[in-house]
N, C-alpha and C positions, 0 to 999 in steps of 0.2 A: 776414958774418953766419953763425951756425950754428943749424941744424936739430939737435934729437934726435929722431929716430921710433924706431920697430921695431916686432919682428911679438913676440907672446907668446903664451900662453896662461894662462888663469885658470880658479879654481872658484870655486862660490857655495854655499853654502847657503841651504836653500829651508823656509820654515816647513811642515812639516804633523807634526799629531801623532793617530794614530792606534795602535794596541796591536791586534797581528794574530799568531796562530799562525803559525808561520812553516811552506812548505812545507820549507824543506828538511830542521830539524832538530828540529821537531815542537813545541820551543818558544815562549814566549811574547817575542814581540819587537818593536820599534818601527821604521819605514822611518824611516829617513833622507835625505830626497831633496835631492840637490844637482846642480848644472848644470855644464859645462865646457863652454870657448868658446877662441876662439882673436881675438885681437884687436889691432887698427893703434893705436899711438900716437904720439901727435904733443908733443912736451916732458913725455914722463911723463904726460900726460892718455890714457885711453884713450878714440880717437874711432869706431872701427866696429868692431861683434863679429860674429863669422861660427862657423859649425860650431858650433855650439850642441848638442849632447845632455845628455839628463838621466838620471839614474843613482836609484837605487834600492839603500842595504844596509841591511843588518838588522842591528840594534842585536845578536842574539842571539849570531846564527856569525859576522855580515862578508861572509854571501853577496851578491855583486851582480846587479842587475839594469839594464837598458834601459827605463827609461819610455818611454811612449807619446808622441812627440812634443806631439802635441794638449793630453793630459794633463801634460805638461811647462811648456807654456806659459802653462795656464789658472794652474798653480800658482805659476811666476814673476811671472805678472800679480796674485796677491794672492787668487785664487780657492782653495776649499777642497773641487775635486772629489776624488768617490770613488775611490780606487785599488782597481781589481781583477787578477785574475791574469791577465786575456787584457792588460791593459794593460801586463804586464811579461814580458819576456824573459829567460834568464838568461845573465847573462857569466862568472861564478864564483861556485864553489859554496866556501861556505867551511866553517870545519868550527867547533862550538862545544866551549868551551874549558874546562866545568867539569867536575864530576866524574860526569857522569848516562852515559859512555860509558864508564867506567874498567872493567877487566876484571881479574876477581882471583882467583890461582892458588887451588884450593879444598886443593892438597898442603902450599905453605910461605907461602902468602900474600901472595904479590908483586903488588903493582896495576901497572897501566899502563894508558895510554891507547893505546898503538900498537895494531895489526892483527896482534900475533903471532898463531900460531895453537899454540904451543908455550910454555910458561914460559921465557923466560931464564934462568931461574937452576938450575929441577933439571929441565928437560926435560918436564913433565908436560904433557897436553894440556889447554889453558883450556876 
């Protein structure tokens, strides 16, 4: 007779739809809340989930956050409590991707988004 078990880990997504400013990049953006677990299974079934935390990014940059365990749960169970900021932690800050950070030489006109502090191209100070 054979057994297949093992150990895995999964993520979930988790319903909540709220449109929140976001701290870190000033923008307009939506949390994303999803859960990671680590779990036994017994034939491809999975029968006990353990380490369960719940995460928080932002539709805007991709910053992440640590939901509040409590508030993690209410939300996996179906509930539609309020996310606030003491209920979130940050784990990564991410950076947003369009053009509202672009920096442009006012000499030859080169855009970038990087942190020169110089123009690439003919040395001028941005």
């Amino acid at each position: 007779m054979f057994f297949v078990f093992g150990i895995s880990q999964g993520k979930k997504a988790l319903e909540y739809a709220k449109t929140v400013i976001c701290a870190q990049c000033g923008g307009y953006g939506r949390y994303q809340v999803f859960m990671t677990y680590s779990y036994f299974s017994l034939f491809f079934i999975p029968i006990i989930k353990w380490n369960r935390h719940y995460y928080v990014q932002m539709s805007c940059c991709s910053t992440i956050y640590e939901l509040d365990q409590e508030v993690g749960r209410r939300l996996a169970h179906g509930e539609q409590p309020d996310i606030t900021e003491k209920d979130l932690t940050l784990v990564q800050a991410g950076r947003r991707v369009s053009g509202w950070n672009r920096k442009r030489c006012e000499n030859c006109g080169y855009e970038t988004e990087e942190d020169f502090e110089y123009c690439p191209k003919c040395g001028t100070k941005l």
